[in-house]
C-alpha distance (Angstrom), angle and dihedral (degrees) to the residues before:
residue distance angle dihedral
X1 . . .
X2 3.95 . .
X3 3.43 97.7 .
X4 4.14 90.3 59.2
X5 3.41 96.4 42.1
X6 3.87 92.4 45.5
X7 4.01 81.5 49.5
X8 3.43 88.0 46.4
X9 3.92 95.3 59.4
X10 3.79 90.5 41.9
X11 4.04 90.2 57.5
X12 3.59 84.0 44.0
X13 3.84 107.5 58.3
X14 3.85 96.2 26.7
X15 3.58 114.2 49.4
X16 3.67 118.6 47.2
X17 3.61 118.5 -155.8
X18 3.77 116.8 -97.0
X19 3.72 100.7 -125.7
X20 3.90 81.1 51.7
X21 3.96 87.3 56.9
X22 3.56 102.8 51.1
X23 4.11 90.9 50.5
X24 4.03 86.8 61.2
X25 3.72 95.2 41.3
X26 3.80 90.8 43.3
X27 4.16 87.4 41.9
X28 3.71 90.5 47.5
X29 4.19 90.2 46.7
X30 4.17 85.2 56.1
X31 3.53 101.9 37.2
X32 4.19 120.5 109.7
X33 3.78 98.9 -163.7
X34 3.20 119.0 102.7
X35 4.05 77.6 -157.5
X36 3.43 101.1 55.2
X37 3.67 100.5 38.4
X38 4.11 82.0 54.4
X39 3.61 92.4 62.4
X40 3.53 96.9 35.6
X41 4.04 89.4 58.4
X42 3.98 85.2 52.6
X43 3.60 91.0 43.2
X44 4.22 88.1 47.5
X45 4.11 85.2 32.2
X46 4.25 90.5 56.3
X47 3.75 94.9 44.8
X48 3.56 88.2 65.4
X49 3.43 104.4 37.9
X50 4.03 78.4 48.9
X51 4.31 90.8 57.3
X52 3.73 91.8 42.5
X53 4.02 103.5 46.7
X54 3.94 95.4 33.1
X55 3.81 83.9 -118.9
X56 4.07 133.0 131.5
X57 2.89 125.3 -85.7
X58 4.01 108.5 -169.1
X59 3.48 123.9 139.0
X60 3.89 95.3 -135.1
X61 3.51 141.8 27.6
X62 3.68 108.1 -100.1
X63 3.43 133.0 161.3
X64 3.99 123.7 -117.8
X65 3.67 117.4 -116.6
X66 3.50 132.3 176.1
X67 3.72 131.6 -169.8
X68 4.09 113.4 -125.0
X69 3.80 125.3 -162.9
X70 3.49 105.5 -162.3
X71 4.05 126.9 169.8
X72 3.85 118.4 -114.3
X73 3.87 89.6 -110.8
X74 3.80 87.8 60.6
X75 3.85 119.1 120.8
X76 3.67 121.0 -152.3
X77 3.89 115.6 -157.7
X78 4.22 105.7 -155.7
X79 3.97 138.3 128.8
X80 3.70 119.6 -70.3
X81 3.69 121.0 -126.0
């Protein structure tokens, strides 16, 4: 189970979908700020870098969360406070 979910997460912040791809090349090809097309490049720029090195390639900093349906009969095992 923590190997797919770790996979999971790996798929997730390092390979953006294609269709996702050719709306930032295609916005950065129509764009008239010099601004915008700057951080569009880095945006275009990072997803590769992010395919090539197996590394992120998120804009921000978030933090993962994942929803978890668990029965009232569960028992979690963690640290206490």
């Amino acid at each position: 189970m923590i190997d797919a979910v770790v996979g999971a997460i790996m798929l997730a912040v390092t390979k953006i979908p294609d269709d996702v791809v050719l709306a930032l090349r295609e916005a950065y090809e129509r764009e008239e700020s010099e601004i915008a097309r700057f951080n569009l490049g880095n945006i275009l720029r990072s997803i590769e870098i992010g395919e090539i090195e197996s590394i992120p390639v998120r804009q921000d900093t978030g933090t993962l969360t994942f929803p978890v349906k668990a029965g009232s009969k569960m028992h979690f095992k963690g640290r206490k406070n």
